[in-house]
C-alpha positions in Angstrom: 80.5 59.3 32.5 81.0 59.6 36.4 79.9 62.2 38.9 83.3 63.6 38.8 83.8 64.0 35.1 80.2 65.5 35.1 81.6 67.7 37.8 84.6 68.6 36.5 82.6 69.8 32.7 80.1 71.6 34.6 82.5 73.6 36.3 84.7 74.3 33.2 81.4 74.9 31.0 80.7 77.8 33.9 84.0 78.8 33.8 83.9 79.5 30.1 80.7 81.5 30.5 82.1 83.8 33.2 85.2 84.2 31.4 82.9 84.7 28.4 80.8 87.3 30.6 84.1 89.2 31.8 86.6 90.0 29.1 89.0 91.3 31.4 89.5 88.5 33.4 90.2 86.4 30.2 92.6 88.4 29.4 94.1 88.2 32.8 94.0 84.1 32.1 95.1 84.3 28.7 98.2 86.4 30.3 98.8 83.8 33.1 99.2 80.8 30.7 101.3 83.3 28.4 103.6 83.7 31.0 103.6 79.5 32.3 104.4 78.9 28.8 107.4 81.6 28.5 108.5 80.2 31.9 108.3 76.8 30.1 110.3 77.7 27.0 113.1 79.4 29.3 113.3 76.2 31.1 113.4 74.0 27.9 115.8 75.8 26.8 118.6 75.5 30.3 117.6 71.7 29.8 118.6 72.1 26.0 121.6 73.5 26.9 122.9 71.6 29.7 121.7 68.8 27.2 123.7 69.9 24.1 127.3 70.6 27.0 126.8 67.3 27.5 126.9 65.7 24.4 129.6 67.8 23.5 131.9 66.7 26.1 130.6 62.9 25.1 131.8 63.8 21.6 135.4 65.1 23.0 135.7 61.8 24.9 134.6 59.9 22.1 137.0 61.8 19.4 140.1 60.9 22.0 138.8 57.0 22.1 138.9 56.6 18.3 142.4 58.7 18.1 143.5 56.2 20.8 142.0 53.7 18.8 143.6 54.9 15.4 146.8 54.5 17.0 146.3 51.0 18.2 145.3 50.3 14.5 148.4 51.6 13.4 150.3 49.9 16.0 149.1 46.4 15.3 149.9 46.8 11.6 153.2 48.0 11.9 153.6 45.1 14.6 151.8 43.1 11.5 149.6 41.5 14.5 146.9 40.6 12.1 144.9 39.0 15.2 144.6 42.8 16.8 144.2 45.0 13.9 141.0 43.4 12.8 139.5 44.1 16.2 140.7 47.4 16.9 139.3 48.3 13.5 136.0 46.9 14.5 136.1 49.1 17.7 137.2 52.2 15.8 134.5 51.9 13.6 132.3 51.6 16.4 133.5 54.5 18.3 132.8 56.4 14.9 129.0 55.3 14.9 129.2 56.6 17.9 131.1 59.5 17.6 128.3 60.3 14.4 125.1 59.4 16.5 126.0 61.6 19.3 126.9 64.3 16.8 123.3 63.9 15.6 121.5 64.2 18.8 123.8 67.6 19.6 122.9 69.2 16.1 119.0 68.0 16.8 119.5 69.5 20.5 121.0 72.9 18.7 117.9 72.8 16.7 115.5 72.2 19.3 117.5 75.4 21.4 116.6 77.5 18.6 112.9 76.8 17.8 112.3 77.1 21.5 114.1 80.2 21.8 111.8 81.3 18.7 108.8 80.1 20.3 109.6 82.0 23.5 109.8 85.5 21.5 106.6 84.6 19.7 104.7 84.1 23.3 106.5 87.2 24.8 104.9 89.3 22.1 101.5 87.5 22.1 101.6 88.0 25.8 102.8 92.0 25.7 99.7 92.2 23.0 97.5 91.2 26.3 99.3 93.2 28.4 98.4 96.0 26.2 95.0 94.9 26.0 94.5 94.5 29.5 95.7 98.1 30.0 93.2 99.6 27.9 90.4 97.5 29.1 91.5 98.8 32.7 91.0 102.7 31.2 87.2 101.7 30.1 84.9 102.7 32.5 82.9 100.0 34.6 79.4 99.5 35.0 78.2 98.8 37.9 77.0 95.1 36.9 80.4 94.6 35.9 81.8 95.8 39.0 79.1 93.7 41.0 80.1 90.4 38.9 83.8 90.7 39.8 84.5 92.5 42.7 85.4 88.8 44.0 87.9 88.3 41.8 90.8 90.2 42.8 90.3 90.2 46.4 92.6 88.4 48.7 90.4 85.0 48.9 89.3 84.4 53.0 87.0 81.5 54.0 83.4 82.0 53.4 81.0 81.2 55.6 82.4 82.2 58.9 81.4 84.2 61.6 81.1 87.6 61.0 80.5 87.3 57.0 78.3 90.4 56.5 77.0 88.6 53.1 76.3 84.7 55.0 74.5 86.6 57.5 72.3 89.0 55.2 71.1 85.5 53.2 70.8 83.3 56.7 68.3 86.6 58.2 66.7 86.2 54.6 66.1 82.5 54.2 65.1 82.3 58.0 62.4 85.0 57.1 61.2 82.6 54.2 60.8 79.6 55.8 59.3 81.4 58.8 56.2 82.8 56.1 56.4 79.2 55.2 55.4 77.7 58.3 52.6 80.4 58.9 51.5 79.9 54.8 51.3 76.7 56.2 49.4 77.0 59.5 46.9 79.2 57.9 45.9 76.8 55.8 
């Protein structure tokens, strides 16, 4: 395994246990993955569509091709021109595997339409069921610890670090102090 994948599972393994540690905020995760997926689903669902329109309109061209054809059929036997209507059989026939493949992929793209649609519903509910959740885990009353443990999380992120970062500066004063009684540990000695 490299650095990076060792990385990457630390990180998610922390993740987990802060999620873990602040029920809230899974649910606020939980909802924001609800809603990608919904967003997902309504999207499947325009590329269904726009999808099954076009297969239809392949389907109307194809149905006029083997008409056309039908008639050239037709034609050639009542012109007993034995050396066409064997051919234009052959490419009516074709047109009709054709016409019946294309038929297939519209009824599998109607299909397809309406288990997304249904899977969209499903995730709307399972996501107002968080939303609901989420609203009566907002009317509990904090602790402190968990106010301390996520106070972060909602905030408008800034750079940390920087000049003028009350907290950076508290733990700089600190850890100068400590390596200060460090040096004089050491000097006593």
């Amino acid at each position: 395994m490299s650095l990076f994948d060792d990385l990457s599972k630390f990180l998610e393994t922390r993740l987990d246990e802060f999620l873990r540690a602040n029920p809230h905020l899974e649910l606020r995760a939980l909802e924001d993955q609800l809603r990608g997926q919904e967003e997902d689903a309504i999207r499947l669902v325009g590329d269904l569509k726009r999808r099954e329109k076009q297969l239809e309109d392949s389907i109307l061209e194809t149905a006029k091709d083997i008409q056309q054809w039908h008639g050239r059929v037709e034609k050639a036997k009542a012109a007993n021109r034995q050396d066409l209507v064997g051919p234009a059989q052959e490419r009516e026939a074709a047109l009709l595997r054709q016409g019946n493949h294309l038929w297939g992929q519209m009824k599998s793209a109607k299909d397809r339409i309406e288990q997304t649609k249904q899977l969209r519903e499903q995730v709307k509910d399972k996501r107002q069921e968080v939303k609901t959740k989420i609203a009566q885990a907002a009317t509990i009353p904090k602790t402190k610890t968990t106010d301390w443990g996520t106070a972060g999380w909602n905030q408008i992120p800034y750079g940390f670090n920087q000049p003028g970062d009350p907290l950076d500066e508290s733990f700089r004063r600190w850890e100068a102090e400590e390596e200060l009684k460090e040096l004089k540990r050491e000097m006593e000695r």
